[in-house]
C-alpha positions in Angstrom: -84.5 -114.7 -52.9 -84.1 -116.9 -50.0 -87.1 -116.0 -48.4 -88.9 -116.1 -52.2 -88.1 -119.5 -52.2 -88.5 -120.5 -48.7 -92.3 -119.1 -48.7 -92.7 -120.8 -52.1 -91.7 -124.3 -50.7 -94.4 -123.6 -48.1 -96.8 -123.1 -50.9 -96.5 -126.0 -52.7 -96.3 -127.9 -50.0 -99.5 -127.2 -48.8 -101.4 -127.0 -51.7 -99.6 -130.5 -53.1 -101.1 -132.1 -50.4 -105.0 -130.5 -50.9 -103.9 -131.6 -54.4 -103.8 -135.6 -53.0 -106.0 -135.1 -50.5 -109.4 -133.7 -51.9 -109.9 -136.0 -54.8 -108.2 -139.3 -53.2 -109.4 -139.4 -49.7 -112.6 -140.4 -50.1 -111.3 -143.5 -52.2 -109.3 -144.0 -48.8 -112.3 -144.3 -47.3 -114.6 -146.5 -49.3 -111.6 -148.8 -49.6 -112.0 -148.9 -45.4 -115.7 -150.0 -45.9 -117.1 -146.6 -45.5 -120.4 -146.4 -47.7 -121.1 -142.9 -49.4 -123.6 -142.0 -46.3 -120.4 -142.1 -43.8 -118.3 -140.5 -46.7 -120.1 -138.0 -46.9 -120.8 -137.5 -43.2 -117.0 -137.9 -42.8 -116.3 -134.9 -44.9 -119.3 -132.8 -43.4 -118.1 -133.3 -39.6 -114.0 -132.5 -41.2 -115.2 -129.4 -43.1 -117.2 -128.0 -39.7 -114.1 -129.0 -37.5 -112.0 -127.1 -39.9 -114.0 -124.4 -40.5 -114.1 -123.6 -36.1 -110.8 -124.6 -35.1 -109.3 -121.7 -38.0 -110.4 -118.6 -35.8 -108.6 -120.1 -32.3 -105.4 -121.5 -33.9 -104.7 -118.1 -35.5 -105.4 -116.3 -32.8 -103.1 -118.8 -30.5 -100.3 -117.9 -33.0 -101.1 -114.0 -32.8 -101.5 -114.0 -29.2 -99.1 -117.1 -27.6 -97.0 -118.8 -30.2 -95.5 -116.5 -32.7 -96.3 -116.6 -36.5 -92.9 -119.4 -37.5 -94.1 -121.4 -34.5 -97.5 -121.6 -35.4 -96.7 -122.6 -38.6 -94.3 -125.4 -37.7 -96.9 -126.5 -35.0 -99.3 -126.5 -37.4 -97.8 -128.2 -40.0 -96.7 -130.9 -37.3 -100.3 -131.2 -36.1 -101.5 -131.9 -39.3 -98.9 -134.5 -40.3 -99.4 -136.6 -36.2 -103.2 -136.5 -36.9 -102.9 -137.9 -40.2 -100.8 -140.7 -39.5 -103.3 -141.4 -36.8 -106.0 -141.3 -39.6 -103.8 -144.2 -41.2 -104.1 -145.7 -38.2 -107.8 -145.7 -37.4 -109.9 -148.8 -37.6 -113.8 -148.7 -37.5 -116.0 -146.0 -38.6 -116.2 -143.9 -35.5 -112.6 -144.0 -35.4 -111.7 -143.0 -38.6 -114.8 -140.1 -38.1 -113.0 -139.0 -35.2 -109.8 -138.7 -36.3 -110.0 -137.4 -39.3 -112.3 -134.5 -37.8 -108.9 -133.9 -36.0 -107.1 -133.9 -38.8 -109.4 -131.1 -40.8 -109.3 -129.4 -37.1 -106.0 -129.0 -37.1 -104.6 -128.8 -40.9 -107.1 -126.2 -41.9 -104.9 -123.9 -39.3 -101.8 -123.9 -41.5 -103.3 -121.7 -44.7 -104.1 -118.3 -42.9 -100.9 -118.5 -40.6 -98.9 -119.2 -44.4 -100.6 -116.8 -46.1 -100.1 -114.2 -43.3 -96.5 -114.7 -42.9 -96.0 -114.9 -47.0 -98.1 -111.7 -47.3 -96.0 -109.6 -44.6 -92.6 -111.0 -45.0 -92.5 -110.3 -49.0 -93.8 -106.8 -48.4 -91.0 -105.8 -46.2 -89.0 -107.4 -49.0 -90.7 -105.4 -51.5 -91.7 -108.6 -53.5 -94.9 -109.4 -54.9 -97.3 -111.9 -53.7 -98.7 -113.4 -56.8 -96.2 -115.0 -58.4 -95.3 -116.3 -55.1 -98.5 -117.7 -54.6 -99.1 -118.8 -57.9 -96.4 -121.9 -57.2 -99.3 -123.3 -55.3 -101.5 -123.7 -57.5 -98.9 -125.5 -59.6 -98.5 -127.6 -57.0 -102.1 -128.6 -56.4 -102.2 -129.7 -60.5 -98.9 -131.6 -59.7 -100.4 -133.1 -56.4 -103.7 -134.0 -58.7 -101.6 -135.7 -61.1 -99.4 -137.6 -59.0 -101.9 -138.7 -56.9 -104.0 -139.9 -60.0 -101.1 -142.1 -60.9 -100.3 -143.7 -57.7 -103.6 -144.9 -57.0 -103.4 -146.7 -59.9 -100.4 -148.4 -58.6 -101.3 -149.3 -55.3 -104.2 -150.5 -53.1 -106.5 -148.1 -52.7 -106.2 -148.9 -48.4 -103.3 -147.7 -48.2 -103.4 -144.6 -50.5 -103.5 -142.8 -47.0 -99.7 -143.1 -46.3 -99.1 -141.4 -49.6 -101.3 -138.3 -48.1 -99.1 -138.9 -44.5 -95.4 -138.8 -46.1 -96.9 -135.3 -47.8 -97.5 -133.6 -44.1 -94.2 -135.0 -43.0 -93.0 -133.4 -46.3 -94.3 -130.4 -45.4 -93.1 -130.4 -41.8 -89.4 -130.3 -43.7 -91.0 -127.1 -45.6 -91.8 -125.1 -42.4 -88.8 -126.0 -39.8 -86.7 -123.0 -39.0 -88.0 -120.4 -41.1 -86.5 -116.6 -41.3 -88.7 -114.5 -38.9 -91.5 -111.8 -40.6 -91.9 -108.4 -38.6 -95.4 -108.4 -38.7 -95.1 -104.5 -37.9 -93.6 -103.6 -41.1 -96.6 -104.1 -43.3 -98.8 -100.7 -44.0 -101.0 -100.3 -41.2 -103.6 -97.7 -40.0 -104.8 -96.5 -36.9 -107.0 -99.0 -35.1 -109.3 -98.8 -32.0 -107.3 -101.6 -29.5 -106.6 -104.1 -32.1 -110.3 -105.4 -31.9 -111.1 -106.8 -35.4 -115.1 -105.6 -35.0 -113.9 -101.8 -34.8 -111.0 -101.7 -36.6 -110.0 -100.5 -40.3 -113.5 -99.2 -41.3 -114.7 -101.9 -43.9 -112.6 -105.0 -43.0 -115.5 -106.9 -41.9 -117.5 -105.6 -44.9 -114.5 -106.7 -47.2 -114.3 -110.1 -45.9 -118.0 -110.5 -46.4 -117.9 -109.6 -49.9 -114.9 -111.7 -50.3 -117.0 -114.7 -49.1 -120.2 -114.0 -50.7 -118.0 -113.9 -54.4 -116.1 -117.2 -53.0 -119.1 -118.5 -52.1 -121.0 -117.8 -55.4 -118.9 -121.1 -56.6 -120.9 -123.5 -55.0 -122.9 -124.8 -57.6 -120.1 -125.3 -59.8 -118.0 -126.8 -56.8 -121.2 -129.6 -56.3 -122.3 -130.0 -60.0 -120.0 -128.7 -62.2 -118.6 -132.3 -63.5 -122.2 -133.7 -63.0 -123.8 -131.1 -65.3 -121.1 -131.4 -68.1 -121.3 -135.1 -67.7 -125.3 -135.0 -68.3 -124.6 -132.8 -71.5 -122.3 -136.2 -72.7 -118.9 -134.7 -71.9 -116.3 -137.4 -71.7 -113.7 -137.2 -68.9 -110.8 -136.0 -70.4 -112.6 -133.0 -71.5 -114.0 -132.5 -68.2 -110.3 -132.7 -67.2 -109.1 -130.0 -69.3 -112.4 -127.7 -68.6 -111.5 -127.7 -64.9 -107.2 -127.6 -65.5 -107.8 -124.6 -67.6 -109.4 -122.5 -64.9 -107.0 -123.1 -62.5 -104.2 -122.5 -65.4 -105.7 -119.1 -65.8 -105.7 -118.8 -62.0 -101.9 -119.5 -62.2 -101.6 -117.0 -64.9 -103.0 -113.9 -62.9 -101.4 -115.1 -60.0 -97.9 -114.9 -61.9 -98.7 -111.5 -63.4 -100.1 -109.1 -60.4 -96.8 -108.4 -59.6 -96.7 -106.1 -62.7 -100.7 -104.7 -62.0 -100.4 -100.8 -61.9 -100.8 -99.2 -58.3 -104.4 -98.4 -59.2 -105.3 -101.8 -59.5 -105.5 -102.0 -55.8 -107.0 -104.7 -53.5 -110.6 -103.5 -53.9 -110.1 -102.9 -57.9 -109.2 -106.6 -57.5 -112.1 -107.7 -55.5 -114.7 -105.3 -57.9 -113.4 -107.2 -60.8 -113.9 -111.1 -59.5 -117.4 -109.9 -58.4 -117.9 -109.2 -62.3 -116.3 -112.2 -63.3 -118.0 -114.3 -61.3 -121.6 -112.3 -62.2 -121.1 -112.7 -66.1 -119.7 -116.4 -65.6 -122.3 -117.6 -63.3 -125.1 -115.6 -65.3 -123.9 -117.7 -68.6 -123.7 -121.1 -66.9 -127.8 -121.1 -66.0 -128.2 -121.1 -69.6 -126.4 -124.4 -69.9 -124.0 -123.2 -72.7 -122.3 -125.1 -75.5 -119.1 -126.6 -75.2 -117.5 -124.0 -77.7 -118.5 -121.4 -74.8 -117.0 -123.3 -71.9 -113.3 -122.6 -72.3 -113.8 -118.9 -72.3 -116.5 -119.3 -69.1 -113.4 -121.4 -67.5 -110.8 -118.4 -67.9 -113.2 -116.4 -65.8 -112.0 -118.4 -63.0 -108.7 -115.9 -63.1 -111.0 -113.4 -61.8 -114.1 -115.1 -59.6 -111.5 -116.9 -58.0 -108.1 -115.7 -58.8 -108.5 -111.8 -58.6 -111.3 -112.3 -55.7 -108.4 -114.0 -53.3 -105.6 -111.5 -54.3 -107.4 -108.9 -53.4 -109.2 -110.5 -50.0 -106.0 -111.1 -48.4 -103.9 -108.3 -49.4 -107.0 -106.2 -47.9 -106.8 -107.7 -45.0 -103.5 -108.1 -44.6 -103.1 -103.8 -45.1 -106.2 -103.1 -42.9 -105.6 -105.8 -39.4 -105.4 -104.5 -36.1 -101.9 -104.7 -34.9 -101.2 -107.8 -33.6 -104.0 -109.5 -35.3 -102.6 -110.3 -38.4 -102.8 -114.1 -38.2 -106.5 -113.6 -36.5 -108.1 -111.3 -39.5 -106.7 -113.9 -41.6 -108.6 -117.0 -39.6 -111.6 -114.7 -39.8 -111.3 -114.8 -43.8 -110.6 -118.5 -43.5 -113.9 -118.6 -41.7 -116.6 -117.1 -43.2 -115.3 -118.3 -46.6 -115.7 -121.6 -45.3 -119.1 -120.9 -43.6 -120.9 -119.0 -46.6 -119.1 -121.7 -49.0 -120.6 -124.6 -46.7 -124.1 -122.7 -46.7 -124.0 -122.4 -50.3 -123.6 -125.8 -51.4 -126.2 -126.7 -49.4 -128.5 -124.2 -50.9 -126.8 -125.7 -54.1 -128.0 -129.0 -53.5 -131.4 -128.2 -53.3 -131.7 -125.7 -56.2 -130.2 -127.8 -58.6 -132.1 -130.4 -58.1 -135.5 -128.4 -58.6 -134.0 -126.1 -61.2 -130.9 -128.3 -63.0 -128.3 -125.1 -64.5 -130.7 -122.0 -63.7 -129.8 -122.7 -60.3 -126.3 -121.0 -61.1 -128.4 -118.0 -61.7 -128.8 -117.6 -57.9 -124.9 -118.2 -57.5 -124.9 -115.0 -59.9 -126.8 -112.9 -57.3 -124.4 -114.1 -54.6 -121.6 -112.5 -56.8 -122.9 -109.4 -57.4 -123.8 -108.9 -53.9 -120.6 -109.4 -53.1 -119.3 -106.6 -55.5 -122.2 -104.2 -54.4 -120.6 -104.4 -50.7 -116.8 -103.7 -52.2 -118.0 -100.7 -54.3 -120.3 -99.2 -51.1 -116.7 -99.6 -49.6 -115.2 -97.9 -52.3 -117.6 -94.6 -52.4 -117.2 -94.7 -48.7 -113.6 -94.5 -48.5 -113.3 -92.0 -51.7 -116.0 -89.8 -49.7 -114.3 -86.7 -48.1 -114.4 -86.6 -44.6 -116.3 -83.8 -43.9 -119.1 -85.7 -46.1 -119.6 -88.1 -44.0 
């Protein structure tokens, strides 16, 4: 239970802060005189330094400093860079530094989720509900946040994102050591992740592609229901309940039969995500929405469950924290692509764009049940 807890204080700590961070900081930075052209540049250039420092800092940790350490460093990193955000004066300054910032946070997930994954499977504890505390905690970190801005000057909302790093510094100091050995494992061709477990690069592609199949929603979602005359507490509420029904699966898993494996998992957010995406290009009433939004359990919910437990059972030894960064990686690669692709069919096609978001998903599921045929196929079939 000590571990249960220790891993769950990681969680929320991490997740409390993208919970501040992702609606707030850009009211950060218009309050520094940034105008929504360096905004948004500001947020590109962070999300592309994120998304290529992921793959080095895990393997670092694999390779140099050890999974606690890494985590500790990271969590460290993250909090010195944003204090040196609060810091910054001048556009290029505050460009710079908060590209370090994305650089080096965006290190701290795989590393957490590859230590929580490990250490409660030796411990024969379930990762759901463990992982479903963070998603809590991102509500809770939306909430607060949303009341302390209201409170206080909007230039110096970034101190309230600081003393949440430094927070979780506290969260990731001295924590019990994970064997990374005593996960299930197979046989692996010299721990390279490009010949290892046949079907781990396949699975992380699909992964991504269902992840990925969000993007329109991501971009347009609140700008869509806002053009139908939604007000904003029920776009509030729309958006609260899918991550509440995120929470709920999360919470759950741990009683999910043994047949309802990692790629049963990943098979059922690529139909979630199909039927929910396939509804949304017909611009649905508002009766429809809240059902549409409990989807999100599975396009999202049971489509990371079953990612990172995959990946996490089928590594390379020694590569744990690295096939993890790879996840991290294309997720946020094919997630970047797609709202760029998002950007322009929505504005040519308004809600039928989420049509092509639909295709995306079912891709994604027609690589994980290839994988699934492959791996039922006996041996001497193939």
């Amino acid at each position: 239970m000590r571990f249960v807890f220790r891993v769950t204080l990681l969680y929320s700590s991490i997740f409390a802060v993208i919970g501040i961070q992702m609606p707030f900081l850009p009211v950060w930075l218009a309050a520094n005189g940034l105008d929504e052209r360096m905004i948004a540049t500001v947020l590109a250039v962070s999300t592309a330094a994120r998304v290529a420092a992921v793959p080095f800092g895990t393997r670092a940790a694999d390779y140099f400093a050890g999974l606690t350490t890494g985590i500790l460093l990271a969590f460290l990193a993250s909090a010195v860079s944003f204090t040196i955000v609060g810091l910054a004066n001048g556009e290029t300054m505050i460009l710079l530094s908060c590209a370090l910032a994305a650089a080096v946070g965006g290190i701290a997930l795989p590393l957490v989720e590859t230590y929580a994954l490990h250490g409660l499977a030796a411990r024969g504890r379930a990762y759901g509900p463990v992982r479903s505390w963070g998603s809590v905690a991102f509500i809770a970190g939306n909430l607060a946040a949303g009341l302390l801005v209201t409170l206080m000057a909007p230039a110096h909302f970034i101190w309230v994102i600081v003393a949440a790093y430094w927070g979780g510094v506290l969260t990731a100091i001295a924590l019990p050591v994970v064997d990374l050995g005593s996960a299930p494992a197979v046989p692996h061709d010299g721990g390279n992740l490009a010949v290892g477990t046949p079907g781990l690069l396949a699975i992380i592609a699909a992964a991504s592609l269902i992840q990925a199949s969000h993007g329109v929603f991501y971009a347009f979602g609140t700008l869509q229901w806002t053009a139908a005359g939604l007000d904003g507490v029920t776009i509030g509420a729309l958006w609260a309940l899918g991550v509440l029904a995120e929470i709920v699966l999360f919470a759950v898993s741990a009683w999910f039969p043994p047949m309802l494996g990692p790629l049963a998992l990943l098979a059922a957010g690529s139909a979630g995500a199909t039927l929910r995406w396939a509804a949304m290009a017909f611009d649905p009433p508002l009766a429809a929405l809240p059902g549409l939004q409990c989807l999100h359990a599975l396009s999202f919910g049971a489509t990371h469950l079953g990612a990172v437990q995959f990946v996490a059972r089928t590594a390379p030894p020694g590569r744990a924290a690295s096939a993890q960064g790879l996840l991290a990686l294309a997720n946020g690669t094919l997630m970047a692509a797609s709202i760029a692709v998002a950007g322009q069919a929505y504005a040519a096609w308004g809600a039928a764009a989420y049509a092509l978001m639909a295709l995306l998903a079912a891709a994604g599921g027609a690589i994980v049940l290839t994988t699934l045929l492959r791996q039922r196929r006996p041996r001497s079939a193939r």
